[in-house]
C-alpha positions as CSV (number, residue, x, y, z in Angstrom):
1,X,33.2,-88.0,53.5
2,X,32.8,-90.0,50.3
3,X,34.6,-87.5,47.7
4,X,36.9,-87.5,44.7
5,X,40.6,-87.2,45.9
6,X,40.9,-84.6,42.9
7,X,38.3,-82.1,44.5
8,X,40.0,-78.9,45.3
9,X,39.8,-75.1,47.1
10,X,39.9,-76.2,50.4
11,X,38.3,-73.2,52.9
12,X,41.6,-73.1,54.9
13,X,43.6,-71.4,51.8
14,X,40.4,-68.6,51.6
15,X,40.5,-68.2,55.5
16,X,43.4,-65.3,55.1
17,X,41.2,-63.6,52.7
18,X,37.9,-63.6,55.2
19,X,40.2,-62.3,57.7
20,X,41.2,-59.7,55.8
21,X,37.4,-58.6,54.5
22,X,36.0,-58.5,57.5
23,X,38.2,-55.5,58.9
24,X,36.8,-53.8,56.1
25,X,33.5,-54.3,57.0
26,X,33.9,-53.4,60.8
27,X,35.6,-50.0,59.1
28,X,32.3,-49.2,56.8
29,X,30.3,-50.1,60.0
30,X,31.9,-47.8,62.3
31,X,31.8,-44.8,59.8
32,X,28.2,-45.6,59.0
33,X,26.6,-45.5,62.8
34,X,23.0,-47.7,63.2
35,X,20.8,-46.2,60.0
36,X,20.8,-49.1,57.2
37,X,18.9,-46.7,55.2
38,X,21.6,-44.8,55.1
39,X,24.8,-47.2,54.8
40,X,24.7,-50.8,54.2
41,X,26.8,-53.3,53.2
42,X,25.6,-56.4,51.2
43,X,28.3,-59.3,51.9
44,X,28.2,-61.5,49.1
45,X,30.2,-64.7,50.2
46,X,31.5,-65.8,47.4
47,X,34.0,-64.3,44.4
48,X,33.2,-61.9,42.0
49,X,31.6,-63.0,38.7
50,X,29.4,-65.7,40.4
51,X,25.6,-66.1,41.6
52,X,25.5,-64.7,44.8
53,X,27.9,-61.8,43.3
54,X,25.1,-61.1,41.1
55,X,22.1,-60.9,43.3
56,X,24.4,-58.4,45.9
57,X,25.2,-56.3,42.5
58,X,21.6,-56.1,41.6
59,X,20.3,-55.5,45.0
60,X,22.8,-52.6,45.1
61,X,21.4,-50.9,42.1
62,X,18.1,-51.6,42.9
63,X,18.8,-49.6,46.3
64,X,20.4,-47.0,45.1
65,X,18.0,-46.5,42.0
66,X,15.2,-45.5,44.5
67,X,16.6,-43.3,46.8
68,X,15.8,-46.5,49.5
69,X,19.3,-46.7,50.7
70,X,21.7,-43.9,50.6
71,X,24.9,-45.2,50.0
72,X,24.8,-49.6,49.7
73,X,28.2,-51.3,48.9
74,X,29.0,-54.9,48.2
75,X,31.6,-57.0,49.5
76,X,33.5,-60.6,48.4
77,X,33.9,-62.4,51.0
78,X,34.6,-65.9,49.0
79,X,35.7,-69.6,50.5
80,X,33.9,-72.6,52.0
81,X,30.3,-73.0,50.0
82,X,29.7,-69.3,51.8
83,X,30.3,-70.5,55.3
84,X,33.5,-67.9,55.7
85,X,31.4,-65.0,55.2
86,X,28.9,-66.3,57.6
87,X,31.2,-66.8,60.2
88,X,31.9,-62.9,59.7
89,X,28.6,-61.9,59.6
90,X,28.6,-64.0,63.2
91,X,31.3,-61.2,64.1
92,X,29.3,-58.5,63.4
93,X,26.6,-59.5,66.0
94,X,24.1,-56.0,67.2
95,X,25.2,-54.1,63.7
96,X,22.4,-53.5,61.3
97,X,24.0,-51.9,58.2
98,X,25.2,-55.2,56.9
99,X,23.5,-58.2,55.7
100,X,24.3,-61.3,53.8
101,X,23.0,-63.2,50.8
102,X,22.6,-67.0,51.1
103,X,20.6,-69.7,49.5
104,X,21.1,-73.2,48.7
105,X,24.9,-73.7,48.0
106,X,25.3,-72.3,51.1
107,X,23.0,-75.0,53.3
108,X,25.3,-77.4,51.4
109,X,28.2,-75.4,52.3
110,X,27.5,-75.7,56.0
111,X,27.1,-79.7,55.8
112,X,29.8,-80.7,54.2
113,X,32.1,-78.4,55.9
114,X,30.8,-79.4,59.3
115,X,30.5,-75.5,59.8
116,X,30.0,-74.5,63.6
117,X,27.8,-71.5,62.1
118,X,25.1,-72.4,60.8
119,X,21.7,-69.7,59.3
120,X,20.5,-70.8,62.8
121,X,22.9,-68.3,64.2
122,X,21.6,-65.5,61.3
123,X,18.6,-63.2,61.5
124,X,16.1,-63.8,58.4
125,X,15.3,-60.9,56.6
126,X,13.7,-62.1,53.3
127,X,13.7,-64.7,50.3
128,X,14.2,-63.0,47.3
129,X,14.3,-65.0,44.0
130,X,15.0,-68.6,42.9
131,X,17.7,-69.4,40.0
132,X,18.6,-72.3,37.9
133,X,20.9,-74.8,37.1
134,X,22.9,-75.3,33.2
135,X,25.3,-77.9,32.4
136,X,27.2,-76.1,29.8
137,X,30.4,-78.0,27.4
138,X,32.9,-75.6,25.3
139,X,31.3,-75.2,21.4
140,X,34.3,-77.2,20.2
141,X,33.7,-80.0,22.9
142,X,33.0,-84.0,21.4
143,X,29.9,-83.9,23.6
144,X,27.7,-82.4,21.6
145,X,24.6,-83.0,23.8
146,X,23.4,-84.7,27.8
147,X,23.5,-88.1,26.0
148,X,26.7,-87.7,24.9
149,X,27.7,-86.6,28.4
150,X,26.0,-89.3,30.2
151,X,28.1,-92.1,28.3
152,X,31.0,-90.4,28.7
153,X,31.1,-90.5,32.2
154,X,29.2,-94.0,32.8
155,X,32.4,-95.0,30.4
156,X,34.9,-93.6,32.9
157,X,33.2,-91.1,36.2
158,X,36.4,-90.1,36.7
159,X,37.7,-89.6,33.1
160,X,35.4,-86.7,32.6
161,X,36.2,-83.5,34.8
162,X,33.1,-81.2,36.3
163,X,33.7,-77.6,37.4
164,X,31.7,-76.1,39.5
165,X,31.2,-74.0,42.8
166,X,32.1,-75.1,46.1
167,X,31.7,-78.6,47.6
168,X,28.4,-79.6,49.0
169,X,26.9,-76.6,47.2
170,X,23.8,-76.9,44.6
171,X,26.7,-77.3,41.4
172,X,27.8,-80.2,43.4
173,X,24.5,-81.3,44.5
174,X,23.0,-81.2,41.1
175,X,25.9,-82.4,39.4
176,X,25.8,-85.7,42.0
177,X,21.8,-86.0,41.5
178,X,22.7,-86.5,37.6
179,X,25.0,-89.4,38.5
180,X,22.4,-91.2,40.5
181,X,19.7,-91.2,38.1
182,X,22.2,-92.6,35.3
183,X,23.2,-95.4,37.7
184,X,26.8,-93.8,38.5
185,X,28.1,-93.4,41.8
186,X,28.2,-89.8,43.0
187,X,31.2,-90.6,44.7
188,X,33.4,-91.3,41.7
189,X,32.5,-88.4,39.3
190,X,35.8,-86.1,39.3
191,X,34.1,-83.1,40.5
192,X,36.5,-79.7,40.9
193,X,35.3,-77.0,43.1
194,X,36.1,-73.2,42.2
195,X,35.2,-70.1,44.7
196,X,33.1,-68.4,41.6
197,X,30.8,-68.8,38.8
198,X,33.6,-66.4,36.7
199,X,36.3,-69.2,37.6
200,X,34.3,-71.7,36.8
201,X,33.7,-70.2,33.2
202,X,37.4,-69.7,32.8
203,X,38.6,-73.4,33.8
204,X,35.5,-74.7,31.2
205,X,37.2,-72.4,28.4
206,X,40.6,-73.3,29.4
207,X,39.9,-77.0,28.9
208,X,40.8,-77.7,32.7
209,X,37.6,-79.4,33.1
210,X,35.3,-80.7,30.2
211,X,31.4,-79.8,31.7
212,X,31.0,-76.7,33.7
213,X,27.9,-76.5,36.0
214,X,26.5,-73.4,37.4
215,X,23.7,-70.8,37.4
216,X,22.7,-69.6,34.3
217,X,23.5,-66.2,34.4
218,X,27.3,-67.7,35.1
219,X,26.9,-68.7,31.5
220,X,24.3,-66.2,29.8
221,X,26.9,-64.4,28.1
222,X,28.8,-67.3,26.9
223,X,25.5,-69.3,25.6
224,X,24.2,-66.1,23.7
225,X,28.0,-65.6,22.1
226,X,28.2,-69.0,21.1
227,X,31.5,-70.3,22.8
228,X,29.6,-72.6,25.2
229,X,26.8,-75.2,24.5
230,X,24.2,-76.0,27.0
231,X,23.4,-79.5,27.4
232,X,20.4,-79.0,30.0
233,X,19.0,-77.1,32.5
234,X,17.6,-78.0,36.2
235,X,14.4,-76.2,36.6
236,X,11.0,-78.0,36.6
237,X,9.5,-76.6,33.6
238,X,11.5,-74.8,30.8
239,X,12.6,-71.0,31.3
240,X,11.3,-68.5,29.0
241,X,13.3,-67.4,26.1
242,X,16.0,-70.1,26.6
243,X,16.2,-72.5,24.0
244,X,17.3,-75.7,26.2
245,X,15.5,-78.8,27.4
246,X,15.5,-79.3,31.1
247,X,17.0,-82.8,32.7
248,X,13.2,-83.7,33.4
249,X,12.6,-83.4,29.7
250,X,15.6,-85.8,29.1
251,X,14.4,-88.3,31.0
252,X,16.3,-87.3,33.8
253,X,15.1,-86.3,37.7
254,X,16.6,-83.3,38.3
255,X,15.5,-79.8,38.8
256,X,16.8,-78.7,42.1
257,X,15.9,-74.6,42.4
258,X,19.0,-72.5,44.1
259,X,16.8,-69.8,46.0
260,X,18.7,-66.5,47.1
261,X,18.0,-64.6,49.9
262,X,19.6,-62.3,52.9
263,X,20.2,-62.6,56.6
264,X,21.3,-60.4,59.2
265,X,24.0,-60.3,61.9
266,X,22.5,-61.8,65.3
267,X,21.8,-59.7,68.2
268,X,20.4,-56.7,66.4
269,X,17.0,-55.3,67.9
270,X,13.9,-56.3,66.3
271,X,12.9,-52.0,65.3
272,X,16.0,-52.8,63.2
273,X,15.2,-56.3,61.7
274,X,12.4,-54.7,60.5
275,X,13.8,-52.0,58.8
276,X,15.8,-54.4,56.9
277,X,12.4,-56.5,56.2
278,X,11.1,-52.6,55.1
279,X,14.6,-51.9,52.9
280,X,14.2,-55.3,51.2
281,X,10.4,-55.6,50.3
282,X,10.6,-51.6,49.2
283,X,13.6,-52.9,46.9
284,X,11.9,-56.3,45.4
285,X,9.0,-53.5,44.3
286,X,11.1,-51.3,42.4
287,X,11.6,-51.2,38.6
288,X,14.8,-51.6,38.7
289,X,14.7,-54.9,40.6
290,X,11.8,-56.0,38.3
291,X,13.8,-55.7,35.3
292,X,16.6,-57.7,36.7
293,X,14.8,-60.2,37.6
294,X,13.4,-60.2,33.9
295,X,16.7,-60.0,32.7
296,X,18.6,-62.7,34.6
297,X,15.6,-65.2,34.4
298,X,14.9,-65.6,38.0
299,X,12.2,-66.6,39.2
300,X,10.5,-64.1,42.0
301,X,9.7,-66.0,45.1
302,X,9.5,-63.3,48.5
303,X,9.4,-64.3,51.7
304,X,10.2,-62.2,55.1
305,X,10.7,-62.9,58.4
306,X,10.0,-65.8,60.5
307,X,8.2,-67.2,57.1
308,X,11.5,-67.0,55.8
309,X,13.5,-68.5,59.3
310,X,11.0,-71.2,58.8
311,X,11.6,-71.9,55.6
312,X,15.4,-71.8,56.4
313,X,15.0,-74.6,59.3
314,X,13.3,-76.7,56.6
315,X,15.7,-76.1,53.8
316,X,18.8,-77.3,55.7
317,X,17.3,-80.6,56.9
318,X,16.5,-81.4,53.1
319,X,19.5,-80.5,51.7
320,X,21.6,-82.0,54.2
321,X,19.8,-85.4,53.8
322,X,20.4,-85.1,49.8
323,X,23.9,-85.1,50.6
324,X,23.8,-88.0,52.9
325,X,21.7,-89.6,50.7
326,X,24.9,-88.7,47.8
327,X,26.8,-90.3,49.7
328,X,29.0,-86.6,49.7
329,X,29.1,-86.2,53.9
């Protein structure tokens, strides 16, 4: 694999953690008997403070707002683009009261880490929403815009330090689709890989790393205070209320979408898949749902079932060629 020697968080030091989780889960399962609707836990599998963090913490109000699930609790399971907490969810195989967001950084996650699970092994319960991409630089940073950026690193790729979620994911992705259209190897930026969009923030504010890349609402806070600049953002055409140009807009080719959405264990029964497919498409319909996707600047985009599963199958061969194509597996 053609990568930086300085990338770091390797999924062996998070394995402990996974390990650890997943008992956890197994106990809420075995106090909770078969009814989703009334337990169910939403694995996020990644840390607090990031993306898929988010959309479990939304879903969970969402849920309990409306009376649709009883009691729904989240749970970090963080390491390896997402692929740990799949392999747990893999564990739980015949349980239906937990479920597991996904979306693009974990496709990436599952290439790049050669992982022998793959969403292939999941059930699909629905597509849910599609996020966006912002290259952000400290307010007190030189760069002062994604010019300034771009000849920093064609001056020296490995001079100017990315953060941003875990290797193959859509940061990384993103990040390395910059590089090729301004004629710089992917292969040589210095790109550093943290478990969360929150550990991202802190290494960008910390000075460890000089551009932080991640979703927007990693950043939201941050942009509206002040203490970070955005330099661009990857969507194809400009998002509401944000006052940024997108890469395309620059004259750059970029506007990969990070989709989120949830799968089930395997082996559960399909009167219970569809309950989930119920749970979820009563929960997108909710006020409470609507106003976070409002607030967060997603962009709805729901699909259940085997559209989804097919979607899925599709998804990984594309974003698995990007990364060939990268040069990053």
């Amino acid at each position: 694999m053609a990568i930086s020697p300085t990338l770091l968080r390797t999924a062996g030091a998070l394995a402990v953690v996974g390990a650890v989780t997943v008992a956890g889960i197994d106990a809420a399962n075995s106090a909770s008997g078969s009814d989703a609707r009334a337990k169910l836990t939403l694995i996020a599998p990644a840390a607090a403070g990031g993306g898929w963090d988010l959309v479990a913490r939304e879903s969970q109000q969402a849920l309990r707002s409306d009376g649709i699930v009883n009691n729904a609790q989240v749970v970090n399971v963080p390491g390896a683009g997402g692929t740990i907490g799949l392999s747990q969810l893999e564990n739980l195989s015949g349980q239906p009261t937990t479920v597991m967001i996904t979306g693009t950084v974990m496709l990436g996650g599952i290439a790049i880490n050669n992982s022998e699970t793959t969403l292939a092994d999941t059930v699909p319960i629905a597509k849910l929403a599609e996020d966006f991409e912002v290259f952000v630089v400290p307010r007190d940073s030189p760069i002062q815009n994604l010019e300034d950026m771009i000849e920093a690193w064609r001056a020296n790729p490995g001079g100017l330090p990315i953060g941003g979620g875990s290797l193959g994911g859509i940061d990384h992705i993103v990040a390395g689709q910059l590089a090729q259209e301004a004629d710089i190897d992917p292969a040589a930026i210095n790109y550093i890989a943290y478990s969360g969009g929150g550990e991202v923030l802190t290494s960008l504010l910390s000075n460890t790393v000089g551009v932080a890349v991640s979703g927007f609402n990693d950043f939201r806070d941050q942009i509206e205070a002040g203490n970070v600049r955005a330099l661009a953002v990857a969507s194809p055409e400009p998002l509401e209320g944000f006052d940024v140009d997108t890469f395309i807009e620059q004259g750059y080719d970029v506007d990969l979408v990070n989709w989120r959405g949830i799968v089930a264990p395997p082996g559960i029964s399909d009167e219970d898949r569809q309950t989930l497919i119920e749970i979820v498409s009563e929960m997108v319909e909710t006020e409470q749902w609507a106003t976070a996707v409002e607030r967060n600047r997603w962009k709805e985009s729901v699909l259940t079932g085997d559209e989804f599963g097919e979607f899925l199958d599709v998804e990984q061969e594309r974003i698995t060629g990007i990364l060939e194509e990268l040069g990053l597996v």
